[in-house]
C-alpha angles and dihedrals in degrees: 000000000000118000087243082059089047092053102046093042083061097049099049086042081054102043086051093055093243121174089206135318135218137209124223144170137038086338089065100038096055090243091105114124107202094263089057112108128236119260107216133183133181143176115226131209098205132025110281116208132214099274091034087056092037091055090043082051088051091034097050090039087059101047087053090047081231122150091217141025146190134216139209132173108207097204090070102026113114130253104256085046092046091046086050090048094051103039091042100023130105112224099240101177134005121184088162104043085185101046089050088048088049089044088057106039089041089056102043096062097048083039092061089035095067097032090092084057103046086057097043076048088056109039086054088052085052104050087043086055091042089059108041109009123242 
């Protein structure tokens, strides 16, 4: 990303009152083609409504010059979303350098708790799809 991305990316995470944002997928990955859209993930400090989130999505789809974008508010993902986007994701923004710390710390190790059991989880959907289809 340019400096002048970086810099409106910060300005629209602040305006919105963001602890710190992350961005996932193929974006992130470097797999994106120029028509993917952006994966995007904060952490808010207040409760964001639907318009407010709708105007950070348009806001944060302008500063990365990106046709599409999706959104995704940490404080209600769930735990298998939150562990990809902190073991794939890029920090884009950080305004609480210890709560984002905590965040990630805290994930990771219920993250790594319930792995065993999402693979147990999806072993089990497998072998039911491998029997009788979906």
């Amino acid at each position: 990303m340019s400096t002048r991305a970086d810099a409106s990316l910060e300005q629209v995470l602040a305006a919105a009152g963001a602890r710190f944002a992350y961005l996932f997928g193929s974006r992130a990955s470097g797999q994106a083609r120029a028509d993917s859209d952006a994966d995007i993930a904060v952490m808010p400090t207040r409760e964001l409504g639907l318009r407010a989130q709708a105007r950070l999505a348009q806001g944060l789809a302008r500063a990365l010059a990106v046709p599409d974008l999706d959104l995704v508010l940490l404080d209600r993902a769930t735990l298998e979303l939150r562990g990809h986007i902190v073991q794939t994701g890029r920090l884009l923004f950080s305004a609480d350098e210890p709560a984002r710390v905590a965040f990630e710390v805290r994930t990771r190790s219920e993250y790594l708790d319930f792995l065993p059991t999402l693979k147990a989880l999806e072993r089990a959907y497998l072998a039911q799809v491998a029997r009788h289809g979906l």
